[in-house]
KEKE-3310 file (N, C-alpha, C; in steps of 0.2 Angstrom, whole numbers, plus 5000, padded with zeros to 4 digits):
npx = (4987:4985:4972:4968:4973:4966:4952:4955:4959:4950:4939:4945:4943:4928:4928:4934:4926:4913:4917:4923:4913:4901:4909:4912:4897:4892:4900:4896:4882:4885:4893:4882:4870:4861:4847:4834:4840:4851:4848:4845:4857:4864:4855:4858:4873:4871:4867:4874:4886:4880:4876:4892:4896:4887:4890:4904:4904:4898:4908:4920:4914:4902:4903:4917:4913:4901:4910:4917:4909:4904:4916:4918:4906:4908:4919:4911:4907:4896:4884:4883:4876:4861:4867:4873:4859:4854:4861:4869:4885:4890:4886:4892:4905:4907:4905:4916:4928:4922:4928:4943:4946:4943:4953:4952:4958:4961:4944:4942:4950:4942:4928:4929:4934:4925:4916:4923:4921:4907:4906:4905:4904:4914:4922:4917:4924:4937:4935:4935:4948:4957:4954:4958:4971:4976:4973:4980:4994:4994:4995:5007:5010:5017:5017:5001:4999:5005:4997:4984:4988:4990:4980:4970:4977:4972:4956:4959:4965:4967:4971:4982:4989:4987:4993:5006:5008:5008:5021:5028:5028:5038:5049:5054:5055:5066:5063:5065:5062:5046:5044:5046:5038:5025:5027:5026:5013:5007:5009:5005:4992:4991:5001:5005:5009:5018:5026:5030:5037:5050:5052:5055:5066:5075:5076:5081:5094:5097:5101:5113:5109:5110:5112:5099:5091:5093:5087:5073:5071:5073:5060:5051:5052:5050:5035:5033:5040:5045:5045:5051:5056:5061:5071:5079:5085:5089:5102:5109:5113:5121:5130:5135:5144:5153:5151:5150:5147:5135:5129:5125:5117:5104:5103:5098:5089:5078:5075:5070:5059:5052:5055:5054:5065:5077:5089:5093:5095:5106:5117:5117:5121:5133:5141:5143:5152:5161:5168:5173:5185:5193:5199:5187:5177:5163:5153:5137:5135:5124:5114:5113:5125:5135:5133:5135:5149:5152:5149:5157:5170:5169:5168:5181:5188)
npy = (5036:5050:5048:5050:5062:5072:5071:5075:5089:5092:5091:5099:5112:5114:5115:5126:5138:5138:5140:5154:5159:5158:5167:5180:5184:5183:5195:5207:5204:5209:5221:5229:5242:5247:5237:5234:5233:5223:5209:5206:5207:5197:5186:5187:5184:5172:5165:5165:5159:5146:5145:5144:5133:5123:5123:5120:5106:5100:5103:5095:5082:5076:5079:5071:5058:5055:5056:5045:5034:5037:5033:5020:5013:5014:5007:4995:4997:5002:4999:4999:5005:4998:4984:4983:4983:4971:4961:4949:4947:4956:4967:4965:4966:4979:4983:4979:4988:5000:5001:4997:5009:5017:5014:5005:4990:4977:4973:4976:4964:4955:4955:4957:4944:4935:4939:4932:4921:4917:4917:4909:4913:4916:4930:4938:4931:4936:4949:4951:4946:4957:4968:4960:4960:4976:4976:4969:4973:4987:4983:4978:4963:4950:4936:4934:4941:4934:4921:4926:4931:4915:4911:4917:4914:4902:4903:4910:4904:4904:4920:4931:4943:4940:4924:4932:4940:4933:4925:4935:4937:4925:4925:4936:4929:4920:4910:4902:4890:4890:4903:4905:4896:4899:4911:4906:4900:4915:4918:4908:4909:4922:4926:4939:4945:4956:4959:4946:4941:4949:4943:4931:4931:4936:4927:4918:4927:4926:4911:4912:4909:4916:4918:4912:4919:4933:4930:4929:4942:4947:4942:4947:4960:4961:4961:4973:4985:4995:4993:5000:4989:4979:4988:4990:4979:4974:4982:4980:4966:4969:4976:4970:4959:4970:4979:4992:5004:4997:4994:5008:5013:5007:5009:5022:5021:5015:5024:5035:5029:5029:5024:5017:5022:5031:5035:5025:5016:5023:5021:5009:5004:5012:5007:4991:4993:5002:4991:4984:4990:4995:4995:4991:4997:4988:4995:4998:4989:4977:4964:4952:4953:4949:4936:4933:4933:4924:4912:4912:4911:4900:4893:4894:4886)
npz = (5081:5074:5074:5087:5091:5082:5089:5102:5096:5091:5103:5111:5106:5104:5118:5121:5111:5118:5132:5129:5124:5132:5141:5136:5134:5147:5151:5144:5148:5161:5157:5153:5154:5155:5158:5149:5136:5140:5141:5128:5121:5127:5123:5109:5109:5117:5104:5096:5100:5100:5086:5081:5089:5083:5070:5072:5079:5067:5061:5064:5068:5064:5049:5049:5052:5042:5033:5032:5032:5024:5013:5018:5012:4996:4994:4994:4982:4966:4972:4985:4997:4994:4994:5006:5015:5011:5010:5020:5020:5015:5022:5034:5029:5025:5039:5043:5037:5040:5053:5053:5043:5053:5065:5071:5073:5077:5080:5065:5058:5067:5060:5045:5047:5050:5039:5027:5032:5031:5017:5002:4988:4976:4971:4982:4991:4989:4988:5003:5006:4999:5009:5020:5018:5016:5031:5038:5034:5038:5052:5051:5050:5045:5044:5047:5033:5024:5025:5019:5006:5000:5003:4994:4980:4982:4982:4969:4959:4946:4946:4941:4946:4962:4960:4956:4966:4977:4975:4974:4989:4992:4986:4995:5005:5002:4996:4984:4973:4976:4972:4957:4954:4959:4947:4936:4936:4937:4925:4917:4917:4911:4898:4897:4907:4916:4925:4932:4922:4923:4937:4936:4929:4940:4948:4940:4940:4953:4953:4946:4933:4922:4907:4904:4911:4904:4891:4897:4899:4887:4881:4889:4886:4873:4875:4880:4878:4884:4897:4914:4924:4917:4910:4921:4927:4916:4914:4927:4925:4913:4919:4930:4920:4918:4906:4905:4895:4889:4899:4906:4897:4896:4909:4908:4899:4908:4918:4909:4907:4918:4930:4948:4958:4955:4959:4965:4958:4950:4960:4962:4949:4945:4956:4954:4941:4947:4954:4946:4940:4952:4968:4975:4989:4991:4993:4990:4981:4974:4981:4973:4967:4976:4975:4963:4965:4973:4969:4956:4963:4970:4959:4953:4963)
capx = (4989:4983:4964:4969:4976:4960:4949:4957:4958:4939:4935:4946:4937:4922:4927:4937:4921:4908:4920:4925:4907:4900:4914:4909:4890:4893:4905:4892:4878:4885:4893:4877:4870:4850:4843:4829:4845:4855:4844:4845:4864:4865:4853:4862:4879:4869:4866:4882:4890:4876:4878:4898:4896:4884:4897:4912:4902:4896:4916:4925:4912:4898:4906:4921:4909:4899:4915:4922:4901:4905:4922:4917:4901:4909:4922:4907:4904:4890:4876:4882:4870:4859:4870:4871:4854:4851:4867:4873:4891:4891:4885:4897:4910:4906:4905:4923:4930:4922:4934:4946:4944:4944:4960:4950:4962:4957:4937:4941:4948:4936:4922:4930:4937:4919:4912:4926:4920:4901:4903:4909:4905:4923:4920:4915:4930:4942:4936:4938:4956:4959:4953:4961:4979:4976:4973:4987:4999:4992:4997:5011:5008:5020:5014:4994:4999:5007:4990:4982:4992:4990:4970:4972:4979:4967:4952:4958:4972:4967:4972:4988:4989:4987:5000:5012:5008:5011:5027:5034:5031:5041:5054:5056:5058:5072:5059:5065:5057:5041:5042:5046:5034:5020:5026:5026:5008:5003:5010:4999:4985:4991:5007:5009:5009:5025:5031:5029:5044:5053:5051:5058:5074:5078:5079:5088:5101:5101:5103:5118:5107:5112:5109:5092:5089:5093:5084:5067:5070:5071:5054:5049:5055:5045:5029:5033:5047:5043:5045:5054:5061:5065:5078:5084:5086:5096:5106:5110:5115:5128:5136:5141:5150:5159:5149:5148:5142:5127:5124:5122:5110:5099:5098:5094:5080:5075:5075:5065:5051:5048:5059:5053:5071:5083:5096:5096:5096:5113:5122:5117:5127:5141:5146:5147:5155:5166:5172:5177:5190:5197:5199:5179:5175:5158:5146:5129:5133:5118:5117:5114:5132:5140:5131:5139:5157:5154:5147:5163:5175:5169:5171:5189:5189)
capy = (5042:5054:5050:5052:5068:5074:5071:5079:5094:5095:5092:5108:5120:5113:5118:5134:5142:5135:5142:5159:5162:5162:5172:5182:5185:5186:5201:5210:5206:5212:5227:5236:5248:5245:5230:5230:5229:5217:5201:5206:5207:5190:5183:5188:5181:5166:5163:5166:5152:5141:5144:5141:5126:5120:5125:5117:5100:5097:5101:5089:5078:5076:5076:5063:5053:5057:5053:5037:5030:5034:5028:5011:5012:5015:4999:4989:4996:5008:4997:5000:5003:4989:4977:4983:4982:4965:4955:4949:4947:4964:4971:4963:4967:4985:4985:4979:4994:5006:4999:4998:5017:5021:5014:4999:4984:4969:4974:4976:4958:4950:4958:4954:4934:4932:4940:4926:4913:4917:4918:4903:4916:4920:4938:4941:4930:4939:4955:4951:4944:4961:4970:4960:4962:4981:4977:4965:4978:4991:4979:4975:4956:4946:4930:4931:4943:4927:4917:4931:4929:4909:4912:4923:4908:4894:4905:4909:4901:4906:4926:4933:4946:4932:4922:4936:4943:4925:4924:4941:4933:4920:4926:4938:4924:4917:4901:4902:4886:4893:4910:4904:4891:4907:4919:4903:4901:4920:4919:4903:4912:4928:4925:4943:4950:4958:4960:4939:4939:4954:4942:4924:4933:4942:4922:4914:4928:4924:4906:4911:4908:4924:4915:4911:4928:4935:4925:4932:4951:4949:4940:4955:4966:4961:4960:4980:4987:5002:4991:5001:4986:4976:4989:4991:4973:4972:4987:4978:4961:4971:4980:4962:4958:4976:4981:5000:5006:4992:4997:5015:5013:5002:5014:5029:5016:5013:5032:5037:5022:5030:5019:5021:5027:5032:5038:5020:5012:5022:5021:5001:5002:5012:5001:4985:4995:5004:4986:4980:4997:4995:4988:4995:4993:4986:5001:5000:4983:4975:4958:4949:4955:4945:4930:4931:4933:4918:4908:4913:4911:4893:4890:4894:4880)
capz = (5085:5071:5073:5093:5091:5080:5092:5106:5092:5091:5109:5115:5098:5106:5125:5119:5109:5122:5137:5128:5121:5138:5148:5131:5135:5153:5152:5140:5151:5167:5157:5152:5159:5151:5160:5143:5132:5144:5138:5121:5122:5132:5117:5104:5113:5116:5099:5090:5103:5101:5081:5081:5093:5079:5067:5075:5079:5062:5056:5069:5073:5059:5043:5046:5051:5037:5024:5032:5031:5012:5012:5017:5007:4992:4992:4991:4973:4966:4974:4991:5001:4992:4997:5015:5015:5006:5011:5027:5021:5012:5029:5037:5026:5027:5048:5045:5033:5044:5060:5050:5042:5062:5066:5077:5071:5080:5076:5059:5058:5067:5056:5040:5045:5050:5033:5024:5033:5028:5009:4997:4981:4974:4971:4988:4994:4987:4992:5009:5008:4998:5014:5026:5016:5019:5036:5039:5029:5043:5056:5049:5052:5037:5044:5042:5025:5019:5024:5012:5000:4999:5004:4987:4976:4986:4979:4964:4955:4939:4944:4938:4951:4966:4958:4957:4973:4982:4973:4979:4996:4994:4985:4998:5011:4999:4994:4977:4970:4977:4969:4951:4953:4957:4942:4930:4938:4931:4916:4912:4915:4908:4895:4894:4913:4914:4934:4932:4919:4930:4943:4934:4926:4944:4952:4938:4941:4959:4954:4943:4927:4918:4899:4903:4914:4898:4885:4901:4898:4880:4881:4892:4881:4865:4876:4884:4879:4889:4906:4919:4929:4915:4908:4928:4927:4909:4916:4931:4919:4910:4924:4932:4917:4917:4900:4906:4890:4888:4908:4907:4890:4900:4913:4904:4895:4913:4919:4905:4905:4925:4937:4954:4961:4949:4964:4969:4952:4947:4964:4961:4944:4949:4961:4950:4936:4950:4956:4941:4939:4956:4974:4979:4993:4992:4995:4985:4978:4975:4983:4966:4965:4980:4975:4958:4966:4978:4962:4954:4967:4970:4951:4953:4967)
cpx = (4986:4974:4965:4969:4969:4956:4950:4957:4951:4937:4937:4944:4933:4923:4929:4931:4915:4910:4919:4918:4901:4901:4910:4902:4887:4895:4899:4888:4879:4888:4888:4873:4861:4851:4838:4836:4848:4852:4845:4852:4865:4862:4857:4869:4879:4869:4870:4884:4886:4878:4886:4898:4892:4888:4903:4909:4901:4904:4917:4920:4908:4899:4913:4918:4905:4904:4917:4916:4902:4907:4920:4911:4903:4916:4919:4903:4897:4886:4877:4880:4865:4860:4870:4865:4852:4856:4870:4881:4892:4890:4890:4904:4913:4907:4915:4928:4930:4928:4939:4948:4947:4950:4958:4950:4957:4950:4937:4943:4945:4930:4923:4931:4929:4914:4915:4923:4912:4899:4909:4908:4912:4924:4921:4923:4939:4942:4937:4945:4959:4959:4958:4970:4980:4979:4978:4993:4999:4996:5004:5014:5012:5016:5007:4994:5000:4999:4988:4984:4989:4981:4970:4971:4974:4961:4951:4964:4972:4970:4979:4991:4990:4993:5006:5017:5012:5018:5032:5036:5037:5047:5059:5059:5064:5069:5059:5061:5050:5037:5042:5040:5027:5020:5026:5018:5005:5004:5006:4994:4985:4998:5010:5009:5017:5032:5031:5038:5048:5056:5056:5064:5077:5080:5082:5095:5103:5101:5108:5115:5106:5110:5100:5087:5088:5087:5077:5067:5072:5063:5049:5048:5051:5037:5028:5039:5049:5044:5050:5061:5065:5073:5083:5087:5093:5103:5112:5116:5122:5131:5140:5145:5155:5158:5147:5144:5133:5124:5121:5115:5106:5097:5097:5089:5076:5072:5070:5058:5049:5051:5057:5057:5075:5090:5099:5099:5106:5117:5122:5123:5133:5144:5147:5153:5163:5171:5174:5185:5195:5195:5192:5178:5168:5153:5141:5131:5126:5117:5117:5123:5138:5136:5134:5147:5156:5154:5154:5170:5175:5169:5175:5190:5191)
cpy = (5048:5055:5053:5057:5072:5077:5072:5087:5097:5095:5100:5112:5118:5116:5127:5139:5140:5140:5150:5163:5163:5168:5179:5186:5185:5192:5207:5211:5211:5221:5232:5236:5247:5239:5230:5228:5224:5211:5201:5205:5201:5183:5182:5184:5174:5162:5161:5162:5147:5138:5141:5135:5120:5119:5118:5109:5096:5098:5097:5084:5075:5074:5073:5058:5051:5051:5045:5032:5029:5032:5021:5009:5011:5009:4996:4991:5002:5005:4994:4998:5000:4984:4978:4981:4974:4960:4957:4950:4954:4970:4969:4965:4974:4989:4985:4983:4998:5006:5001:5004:5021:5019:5008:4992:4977:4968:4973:4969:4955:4950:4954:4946:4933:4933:4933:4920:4911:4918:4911:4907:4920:4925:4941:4936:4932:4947:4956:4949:4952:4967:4969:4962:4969:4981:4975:4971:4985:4987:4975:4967:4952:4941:4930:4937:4938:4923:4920:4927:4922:4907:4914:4916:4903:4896:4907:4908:4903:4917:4926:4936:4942:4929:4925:4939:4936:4923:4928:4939:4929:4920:4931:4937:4920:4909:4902:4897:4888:4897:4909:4899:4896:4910:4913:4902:4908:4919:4915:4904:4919:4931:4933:4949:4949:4958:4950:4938:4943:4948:4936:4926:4935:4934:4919:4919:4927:4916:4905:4909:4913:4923:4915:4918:4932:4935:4930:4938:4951:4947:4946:4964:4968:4962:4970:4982:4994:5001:4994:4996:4980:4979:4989:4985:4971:4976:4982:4969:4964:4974:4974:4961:4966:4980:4988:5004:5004:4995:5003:5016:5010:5006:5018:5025:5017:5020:5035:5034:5026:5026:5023:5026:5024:5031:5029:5015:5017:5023:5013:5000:5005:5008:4994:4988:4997:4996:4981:4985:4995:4994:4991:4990:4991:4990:5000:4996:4980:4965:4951:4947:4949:4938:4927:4930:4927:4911:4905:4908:4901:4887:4888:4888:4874)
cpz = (5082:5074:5081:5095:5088:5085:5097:5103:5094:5097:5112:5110:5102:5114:5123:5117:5114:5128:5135:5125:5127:5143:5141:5133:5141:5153:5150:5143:5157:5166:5153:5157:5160:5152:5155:5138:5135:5141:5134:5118:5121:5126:5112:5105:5113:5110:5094:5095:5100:5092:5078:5085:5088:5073:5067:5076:5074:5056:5059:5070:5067:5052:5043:5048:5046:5032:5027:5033:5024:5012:5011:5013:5001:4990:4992:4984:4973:4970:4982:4996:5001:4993:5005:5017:5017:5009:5016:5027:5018:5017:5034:5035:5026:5034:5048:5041:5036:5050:5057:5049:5049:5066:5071:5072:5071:5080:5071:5059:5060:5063:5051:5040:5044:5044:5027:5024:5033:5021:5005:4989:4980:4975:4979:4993:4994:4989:4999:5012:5006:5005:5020:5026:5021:5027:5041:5035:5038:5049:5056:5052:5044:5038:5041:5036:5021:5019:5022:5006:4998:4998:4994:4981:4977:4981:4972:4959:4950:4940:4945:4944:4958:4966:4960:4964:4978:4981:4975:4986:4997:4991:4990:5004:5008:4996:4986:4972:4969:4972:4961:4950:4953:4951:4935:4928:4932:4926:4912:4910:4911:4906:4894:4902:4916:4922:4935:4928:4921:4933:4942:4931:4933:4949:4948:4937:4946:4959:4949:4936:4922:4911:4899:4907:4907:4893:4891:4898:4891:4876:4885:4889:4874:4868:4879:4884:4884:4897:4910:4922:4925:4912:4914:4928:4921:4912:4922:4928:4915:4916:4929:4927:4915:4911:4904:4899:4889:4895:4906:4901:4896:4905:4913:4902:4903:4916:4913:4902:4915:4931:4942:4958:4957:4951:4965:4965:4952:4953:4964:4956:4946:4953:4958:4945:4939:4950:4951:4938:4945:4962:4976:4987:4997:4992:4989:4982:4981:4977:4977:4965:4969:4979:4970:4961:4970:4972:4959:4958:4968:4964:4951:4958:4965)
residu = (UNK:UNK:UNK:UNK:UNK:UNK:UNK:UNK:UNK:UNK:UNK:UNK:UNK:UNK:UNK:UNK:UNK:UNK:UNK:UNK:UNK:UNK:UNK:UNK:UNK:UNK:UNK:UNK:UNK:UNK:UNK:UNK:UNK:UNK:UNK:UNK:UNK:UNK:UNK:UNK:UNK:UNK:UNK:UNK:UNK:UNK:UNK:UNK:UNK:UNK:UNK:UNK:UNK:UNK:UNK:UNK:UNK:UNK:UNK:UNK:UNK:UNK:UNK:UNK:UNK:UNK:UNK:UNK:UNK:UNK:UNK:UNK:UNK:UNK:UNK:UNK:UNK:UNK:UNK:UNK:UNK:UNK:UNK:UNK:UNK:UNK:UNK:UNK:UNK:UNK:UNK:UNK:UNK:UNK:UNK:UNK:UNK:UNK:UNK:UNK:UNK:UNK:UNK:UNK:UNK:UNK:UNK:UNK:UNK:UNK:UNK:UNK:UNK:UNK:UNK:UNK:UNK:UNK:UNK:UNK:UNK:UNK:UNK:UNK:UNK:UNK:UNK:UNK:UNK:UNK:UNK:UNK:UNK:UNK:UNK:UNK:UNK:UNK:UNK:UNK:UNK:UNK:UNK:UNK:UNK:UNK:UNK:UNK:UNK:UNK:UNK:UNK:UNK:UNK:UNK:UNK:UNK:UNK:UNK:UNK:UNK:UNK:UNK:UNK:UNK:UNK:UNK:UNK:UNK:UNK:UNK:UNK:UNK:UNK:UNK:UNK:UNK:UNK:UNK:UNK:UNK:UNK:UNK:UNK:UNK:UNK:UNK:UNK:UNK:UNK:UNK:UNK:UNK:UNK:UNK:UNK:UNK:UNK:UNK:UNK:UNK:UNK:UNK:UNK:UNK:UNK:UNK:UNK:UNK:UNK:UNK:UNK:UNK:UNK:UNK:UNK:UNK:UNK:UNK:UNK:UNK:UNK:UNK:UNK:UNK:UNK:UNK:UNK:UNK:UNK:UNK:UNK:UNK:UNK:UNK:UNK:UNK:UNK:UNK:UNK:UNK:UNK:UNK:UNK:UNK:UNK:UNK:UNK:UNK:UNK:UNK:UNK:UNK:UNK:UNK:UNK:UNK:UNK:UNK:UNK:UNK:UNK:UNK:UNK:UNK:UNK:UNK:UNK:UNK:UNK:UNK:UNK:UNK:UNK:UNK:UNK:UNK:UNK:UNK:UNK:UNK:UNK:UNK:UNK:UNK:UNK:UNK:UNK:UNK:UNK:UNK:UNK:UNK:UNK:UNK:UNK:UNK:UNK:UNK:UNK:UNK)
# end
């Protein structure tokens, strides 16, 4: 809609000073009175449209074409236009950035599937999955983002990054197995990538494994103590057993490492800490929390 809206922008600037610069050089010519200055007038008039239309063209029209030529040139790396040049999938890669850039979808993947399925060098098959993510993400398409994601892994099993990613998917479809299987994935290729161990503490508290959740963000802990999500995590770990103290430390630890929301982090704690004081009625529990109480309750059984 935005680009839409633009270029409705620029076309009425472009009628506007075209129309007004006429009626302009009209008025001028029919109001003198000297037929040798009249022309001169009507010249001048002429000019000054001719120059603002020249103007106004190469703002609205010239230079974003211009920048979204760079844009896409400049995702294929300093040597760019060498590779457009020189390589068919890098020129294709690039056809499919530009669509893209321009807000034309279903151009943009066909360009890029077709660049995919023209290159078997890793590098280059990665950069096209990282494109079409974007693009899928644009499109908000979860399905072909999951076949990303798993494309991801296929090509390169060994990246950390990949792993994690394909992990997050999955744990956010509830395929626990999956997701733990993923972030154990990163870590073998990369023992010290930290949203991996985040990731394996935050499913064995939603499978009630709260010992060995632990036992994860203390190992998260010695690799970065500085982790934002690990202290939202410990915070979170103490305020189910009703530890207010150990909670609120953790969230201060967590708030001062940069948590992305703070608001959400301490209305999450308050409401476990609330619902240990008295009858709560459930607001801003985090669902961690009603998993623990079913856990519980079917203990008591």
């Amino acid at each position: 809609m935005r680009k839409n809206d633009d270029g409705k922008l620029g076309f009425q600037r472009l009628l506007f000073v075209a129309l007004g610069g006429l009626l302009g050089a009209l008025i001028s010519y029919l109001a003198t009175d000297d037929w040798i200055i009249a022309p001169i007038v009507l010249g001048c008039w002429s000019g000054a449209v001719l120059i603002t239309l020249i103007a106004v063209i190469w703002t609205d029209v010239v230079t974003p074409y211009l920048a979204k030529r760079k844009t896409a040139l400049r995702a294929l790396g300093k040597d760019g236009i060498k590779l457009v040049h020189n390589d068919d999938v890098a020129k294709l890669a690039y056809k499919g950035i530009y669509a893209l850039i321009n807000g034309k979808l279903a151009e943009a993947e066909e360009i890029l599937q077709l660049a995919l399925s023209r290159t078997d060098v890793r590098q280059n098959q990665m950069f096209c999955i990282e494109w079409l993510i974007r693009l899928y993400e644009a499109m908000d398409n979860d399905s072909k983002l999951m076949w990303c994601y798993r494309k991801a892994v296929e090509y390169a099993p060994d990246n950390a990054e990949a792993q994690s990613r394909l992990g997050h998917a999955y744990f956010t479809e509830g395929k626990l197995d999956q997701a733990l299987y993923c972030f154990e994935q990163a870590l073998r290729y990369d023992p010290n990538h930290g949203y991996s161990y985040f990731s394996i503490a935050k499913v064995q508290m939603l499978r009630g494994e709260d010992d060995k959740a632990f036992e994860t963000l203390q190992k998260l802990v010695k690799i970065n103590e500085n982790h934002p999500l690990c202290h939202a995590v410990f915070a979170d770990w103490y305020a189910m057993r009703g530890d207010a103290q150990k909670a609120e430390e953790e969230c201060k630890k967590a708030q001062l490492c940069g948590i992305h929301d703070p608001e959400e982090l301490n209305k999450r704690i308050n409401a476990m800490l609330s619902f240990h004081k008295t009858d709560y009625d459930g607001k801003d529990l985090p669902e961690l929390f009603y998993r623990r109480i079913e856990d519980k309750e079917k203990a008591n059984d």
